[in-house]
N, C-alpha and C positions, 0 to 999 in steps of 0.2 A: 730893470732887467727885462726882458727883451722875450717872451713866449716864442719856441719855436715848434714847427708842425712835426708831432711825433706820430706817423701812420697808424689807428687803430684808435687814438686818445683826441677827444674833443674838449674843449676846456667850457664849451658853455651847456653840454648835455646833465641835466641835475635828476638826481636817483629817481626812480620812477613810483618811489615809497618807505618802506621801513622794514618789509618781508619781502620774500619769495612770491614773485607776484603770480606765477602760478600755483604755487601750494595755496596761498589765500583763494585762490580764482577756484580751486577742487579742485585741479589736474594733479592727480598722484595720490599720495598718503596724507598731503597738508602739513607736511612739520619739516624745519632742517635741524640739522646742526649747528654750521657758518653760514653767514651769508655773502656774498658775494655780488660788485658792479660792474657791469659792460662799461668800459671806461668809453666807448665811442657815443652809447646809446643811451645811460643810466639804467638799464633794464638792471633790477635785482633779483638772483636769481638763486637756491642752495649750492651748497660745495657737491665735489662731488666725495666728500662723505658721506652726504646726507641722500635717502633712500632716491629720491629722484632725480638727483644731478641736474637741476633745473640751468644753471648756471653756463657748465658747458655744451649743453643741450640750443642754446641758445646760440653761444657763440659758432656752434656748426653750423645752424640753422639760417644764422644771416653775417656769417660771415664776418662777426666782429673778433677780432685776433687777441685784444689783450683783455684781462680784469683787473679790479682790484678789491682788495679785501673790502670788507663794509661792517667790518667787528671793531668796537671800539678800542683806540690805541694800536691798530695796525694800519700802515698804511704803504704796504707794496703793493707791486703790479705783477703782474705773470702773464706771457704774453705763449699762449696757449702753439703756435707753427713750431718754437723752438725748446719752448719746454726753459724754457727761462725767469727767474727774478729778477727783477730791478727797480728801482727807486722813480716816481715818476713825477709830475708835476700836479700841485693841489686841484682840485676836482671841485665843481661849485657844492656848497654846501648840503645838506648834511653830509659830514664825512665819514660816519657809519649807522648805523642801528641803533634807537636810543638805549644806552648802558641797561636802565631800568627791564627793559626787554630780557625775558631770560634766554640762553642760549643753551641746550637746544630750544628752539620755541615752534610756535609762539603756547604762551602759557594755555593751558587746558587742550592742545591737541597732540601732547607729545605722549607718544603712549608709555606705562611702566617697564617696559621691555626694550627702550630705545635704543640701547646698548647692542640687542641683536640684531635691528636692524640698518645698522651703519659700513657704508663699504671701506674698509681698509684696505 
């Protein structure tokens, strides 16, 4: 089968880590919820459940259009201009967050009150 070029999706950009690489870096509160990949770029980034929406933060910022999940056993895309789901092509490896990882995470920085701070 035959790869074809889907605008936004890179098939050799591999996740840029296993967190929120700005919550780990200290920009924000440090903790998500989900996390989520710049399918063009690997950048991982929070949902925007999570208090600092790292994720599409990102994608406004440089313009990359789709994501994908980075939780284990999901693997949609959401392509952020149309407000869309759809199924996309395998992503180089790791294909989420190691399971072990708890979610919300990462372990010891999620406060006991995390419930109040997640955007619905």
């Amino acid at each position: 089968m035959e790869d074809r070029h889907i605008p936004g999706i890179s098939l050799a950009a591999a996740p840029s880590g296993t967190g929120c690489v700005e919550c780990l870096s200290g920009d924000g509160p440090g903790w998500w919820l989900h996390l989520r990949r710049c399918a063009q770029c690997g950048h991982i980034g929070c949902c925007d459940s999570s208090p600092a929406q790292h994720a599409s933060a990102h994608a406004r910022a440089d313009g990359h259009p789709v994501m994908r999940s980075f939780e284990p056993g999901e693997d949609w895309f959401y392509e952020l201009p149309t407000k869309k789901f759809f199924r996309g092509p395998r992503l180089p490896d790791p294909q989420s967050r190691p399971p072990e990882q708890p979610s919300p995470g990462p372990a010891g920085k999620v406060p006991a009150d995390w419930r109040e701070h997640i955007h619905r």
